[in-house]
C-alpha positions in Angstrom: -24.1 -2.3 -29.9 -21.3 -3.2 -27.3 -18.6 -0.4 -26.8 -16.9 -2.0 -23.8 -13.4 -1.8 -24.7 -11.0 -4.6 -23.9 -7.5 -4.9 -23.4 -5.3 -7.9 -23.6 -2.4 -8.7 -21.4 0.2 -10.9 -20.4 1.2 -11.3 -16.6 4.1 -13.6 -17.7 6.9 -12.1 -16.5 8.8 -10.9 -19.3 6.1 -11.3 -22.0 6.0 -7.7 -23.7 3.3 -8.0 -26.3 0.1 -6.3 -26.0 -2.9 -6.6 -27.6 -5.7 -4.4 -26.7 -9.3 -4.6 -28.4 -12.1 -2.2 -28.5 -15.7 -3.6 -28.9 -18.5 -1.4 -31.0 -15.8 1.6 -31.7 -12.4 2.3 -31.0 -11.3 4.3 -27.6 -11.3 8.2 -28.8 -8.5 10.5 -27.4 -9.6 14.3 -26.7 -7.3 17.3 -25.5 -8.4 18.5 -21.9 -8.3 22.3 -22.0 -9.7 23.2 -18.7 -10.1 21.0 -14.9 -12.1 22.5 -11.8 -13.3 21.1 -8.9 -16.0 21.9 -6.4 -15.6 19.6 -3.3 -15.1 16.5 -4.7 -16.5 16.9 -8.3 -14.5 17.6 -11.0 -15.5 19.2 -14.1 -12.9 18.8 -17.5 -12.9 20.8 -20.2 -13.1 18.6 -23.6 -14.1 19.1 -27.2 -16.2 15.8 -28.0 -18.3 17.6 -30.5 -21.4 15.1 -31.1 -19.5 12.2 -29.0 -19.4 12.6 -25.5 -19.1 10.0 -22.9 -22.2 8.5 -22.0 -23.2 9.2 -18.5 -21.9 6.5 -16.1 -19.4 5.4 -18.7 -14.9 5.1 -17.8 -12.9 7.3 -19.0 -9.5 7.5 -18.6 -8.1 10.6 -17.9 -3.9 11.2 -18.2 -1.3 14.3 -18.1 -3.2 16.8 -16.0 -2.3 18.1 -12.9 -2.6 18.7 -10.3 -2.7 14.4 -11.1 -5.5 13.4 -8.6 -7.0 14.5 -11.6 -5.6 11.3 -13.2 -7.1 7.8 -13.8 -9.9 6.7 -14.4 -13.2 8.4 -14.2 -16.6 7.3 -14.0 -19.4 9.9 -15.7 -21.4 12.0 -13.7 -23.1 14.2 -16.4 -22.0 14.9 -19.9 -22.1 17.3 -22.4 -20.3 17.8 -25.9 -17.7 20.5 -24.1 -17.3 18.5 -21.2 -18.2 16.0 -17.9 -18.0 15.9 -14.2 -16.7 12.7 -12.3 -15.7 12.2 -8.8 -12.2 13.0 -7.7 -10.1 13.8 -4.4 -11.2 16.9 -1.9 -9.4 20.2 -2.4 -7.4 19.2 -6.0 -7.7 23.2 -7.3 -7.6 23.9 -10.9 -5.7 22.2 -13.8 -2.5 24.0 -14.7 -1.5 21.4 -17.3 -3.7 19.7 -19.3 -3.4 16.4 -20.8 -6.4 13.9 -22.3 -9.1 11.8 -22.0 -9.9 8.7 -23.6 -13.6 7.6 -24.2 -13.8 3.7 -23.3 -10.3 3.2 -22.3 -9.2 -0.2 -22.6 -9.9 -2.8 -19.5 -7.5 -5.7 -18.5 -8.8 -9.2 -20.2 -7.6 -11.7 -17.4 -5.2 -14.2 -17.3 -4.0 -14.0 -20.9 -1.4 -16.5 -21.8 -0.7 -16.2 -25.2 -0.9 -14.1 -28.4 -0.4 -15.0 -32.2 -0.6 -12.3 -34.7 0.0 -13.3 -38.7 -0.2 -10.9 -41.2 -0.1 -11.9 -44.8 -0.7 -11.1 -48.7 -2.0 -13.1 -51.4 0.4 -13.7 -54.3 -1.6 -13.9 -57.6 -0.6 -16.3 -60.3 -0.2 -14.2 -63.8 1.6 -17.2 -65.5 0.9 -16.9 -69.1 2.7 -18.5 -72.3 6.0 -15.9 -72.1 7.0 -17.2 -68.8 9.7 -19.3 -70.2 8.8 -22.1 -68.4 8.7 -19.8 -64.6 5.7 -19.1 -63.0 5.7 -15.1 -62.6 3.4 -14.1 -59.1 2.2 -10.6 -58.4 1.2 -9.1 -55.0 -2.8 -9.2 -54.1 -4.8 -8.4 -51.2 -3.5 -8.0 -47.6 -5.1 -10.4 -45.1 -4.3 -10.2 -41.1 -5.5 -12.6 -38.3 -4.9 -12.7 -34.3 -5.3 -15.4 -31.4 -5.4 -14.9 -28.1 -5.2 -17.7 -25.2 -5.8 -17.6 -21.2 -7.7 -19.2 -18.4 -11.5 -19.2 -18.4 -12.8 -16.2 -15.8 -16.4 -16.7 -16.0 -16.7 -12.9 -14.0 -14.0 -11.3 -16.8 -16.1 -8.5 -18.5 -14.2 -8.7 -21.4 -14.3 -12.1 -22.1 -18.1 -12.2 -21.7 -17.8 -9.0 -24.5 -16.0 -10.8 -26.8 -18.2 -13.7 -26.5 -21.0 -10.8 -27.1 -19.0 -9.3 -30.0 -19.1 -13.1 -31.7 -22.8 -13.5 -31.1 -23.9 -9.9 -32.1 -21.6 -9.6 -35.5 -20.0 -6.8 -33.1 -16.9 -5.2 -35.1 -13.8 -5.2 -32.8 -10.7 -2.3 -33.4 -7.7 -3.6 -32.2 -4.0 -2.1 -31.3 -1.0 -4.3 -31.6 2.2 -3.9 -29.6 4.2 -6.2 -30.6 7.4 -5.1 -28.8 5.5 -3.8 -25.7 3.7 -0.5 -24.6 6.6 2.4 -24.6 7.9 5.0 -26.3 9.5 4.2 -30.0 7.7 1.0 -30.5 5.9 0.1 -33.3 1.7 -0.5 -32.9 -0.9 -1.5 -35.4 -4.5 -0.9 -35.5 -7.1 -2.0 -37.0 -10.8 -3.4 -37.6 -11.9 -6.8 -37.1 -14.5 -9.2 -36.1 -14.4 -12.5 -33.7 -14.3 -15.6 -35.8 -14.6 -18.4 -32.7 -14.6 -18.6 -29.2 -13.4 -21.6 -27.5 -14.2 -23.0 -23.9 -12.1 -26.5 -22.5 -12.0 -27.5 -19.6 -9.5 -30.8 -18.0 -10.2 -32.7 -15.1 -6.4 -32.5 -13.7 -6.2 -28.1 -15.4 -7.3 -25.0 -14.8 -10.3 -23.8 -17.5 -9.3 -22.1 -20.6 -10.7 -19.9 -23.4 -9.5 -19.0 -26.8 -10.7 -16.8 -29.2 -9.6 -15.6 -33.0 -9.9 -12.5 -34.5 -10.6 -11.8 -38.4 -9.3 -8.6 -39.8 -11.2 -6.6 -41.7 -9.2 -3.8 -44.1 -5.7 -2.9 -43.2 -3.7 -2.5 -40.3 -2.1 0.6 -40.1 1.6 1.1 -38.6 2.7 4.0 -36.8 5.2 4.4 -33.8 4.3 4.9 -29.9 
C-alpha cells in the first residue's frame, strides 16, 4: 500500500485554497524532545511508538533550533524513539524542540483548480398529516472534491493518485479553503479516487483531472 503523501497547490497568484492529500495513511505529527548531531548526522528524539519512519522515507521536521535542524529529512536509521538524517556540519544540540511529520505532504504540480461540495441528503417523511406540505428530515452527509492542472508525466503525485485509483488506495485529505495560516478553518478526512482524466489538444498544454469520493465525515477544526 502507497503512503506517498501529496499535496495540492495553486501557483495562481492569489488563489489561497489548499488541498493536500495523503495516500495509504495520513501524515502523523510527533513532539521532538531531544536533537544532536555528530558531524553531519543528526539524531531526533521522537515518541513513534510502533510507527516510525521507514528508513529512507521524508520527514519533515519544523520548530527546532538551532533551525538547520529544519526541513525536510531523509531517513538514515529508525527506531520507535527516534532517527538520524543528514544535516549541516557543527549545528550543536536542540534547545527548542518542535515536530516531525511522518510523510509530509509533497507539491502536486501545476494545479489549476479545486472544487470541493459538501452536502446532506434530505429524507422525504411525507405521510397523510402533512396537510398537503411535504415535511423533509436531515440524512446522511456526503462530500466530494475535484482537482484540475497540466499533465506532468514525472509529477510523483500524480502517478500516486493514478496508483491510489488502480490499487483501491484510501486517500486522507485536508481542506484549506481560505488558505494555509493561522485562524483558518481546515477539514480532513477519508476518501478514495473516483476517476482520473488525461486530454490532451493539439493547439494546449496537457491536462489531468481527477475526483475524489469521501468516505465518513469531514471533520472541522481551526489552523
Amino acid at each position: 500500500m502507497s503512503t506517498t503523501p501529496l499535496q495540492i497547490s495553486n501557483s495562481v497568484p492569489g488563489y489561497k485554497a489548499k488541498l493536500s492529500v495523503a495516500s495509504g495513511t495520513p501524515p502523523a505529527v510527533t513532539a521532538i524532545t531531544a536533537a544532536a548531531t555528530v558531524g553531519t548526522t543528526a539524531t531526533l528524539t521522537a515518541a513513534f511508538g510502533a510507527n516510525p519512519p521507514a528508513i529512507g522515507a521524508t520527514v519533515a521536521v519544523a520548530g527546532v533550533t538551532p533551525a538547520g535542524y529544519n526541513g525536510n529529512l531523509t531517513v538514515l536509521t529508525s527506531s520507535p524513539t527516534q532517527f538520524t538524517a543528514t544535516v549541516a556540519a557543527g549545528l550543536g544540540a536542540g534547545t527548542v524542540f518542535g515536530t516531525v511529520t511522518v510523510n509530509p505532504p509533497i507539491n502536486f504540480g501545476e494545479l489549476d483548480e479545486i472544487d470541493f461540495t459538501k452536502t446532506r441528503d434530505m429524507l422525504d417523511a411525507t405521510s397523510h398529516d402533512a396537510n398537503g406540505a411535504k415535511i423533509k428530515k436531515p440524512g446522511l452527509i456526503d462530500w466530494n472534491a475535484t482537482a484540475k492542472g497540466l499533465h506532468l508525466a514525472t509529477d510523483i503525485t500524480q502517478k500516486a493518485v493514478r496508483a491510489a485509483l488502480d490499487g483501491s488506495t484510501p486517500l486522507y485529505i485536508t481542506v484549506y479553503p481560505e488558505g494555509i495560516g493561522t485562524g483558518n478553518t481546515v477539514q480532513t478526512g477519508a476518501c478514495y479516487v473516483k476517476d482520473f482524466k488525461f486530454s490532451a489538444a493539439v493547439k494546449d498544454l496537457a491536462k489531468a483531472d481527477f475526483s475524489l469520493e469521501g468516505s465518513g465525515f469531514l471533520v472541522e477544526s481551526v489552523q
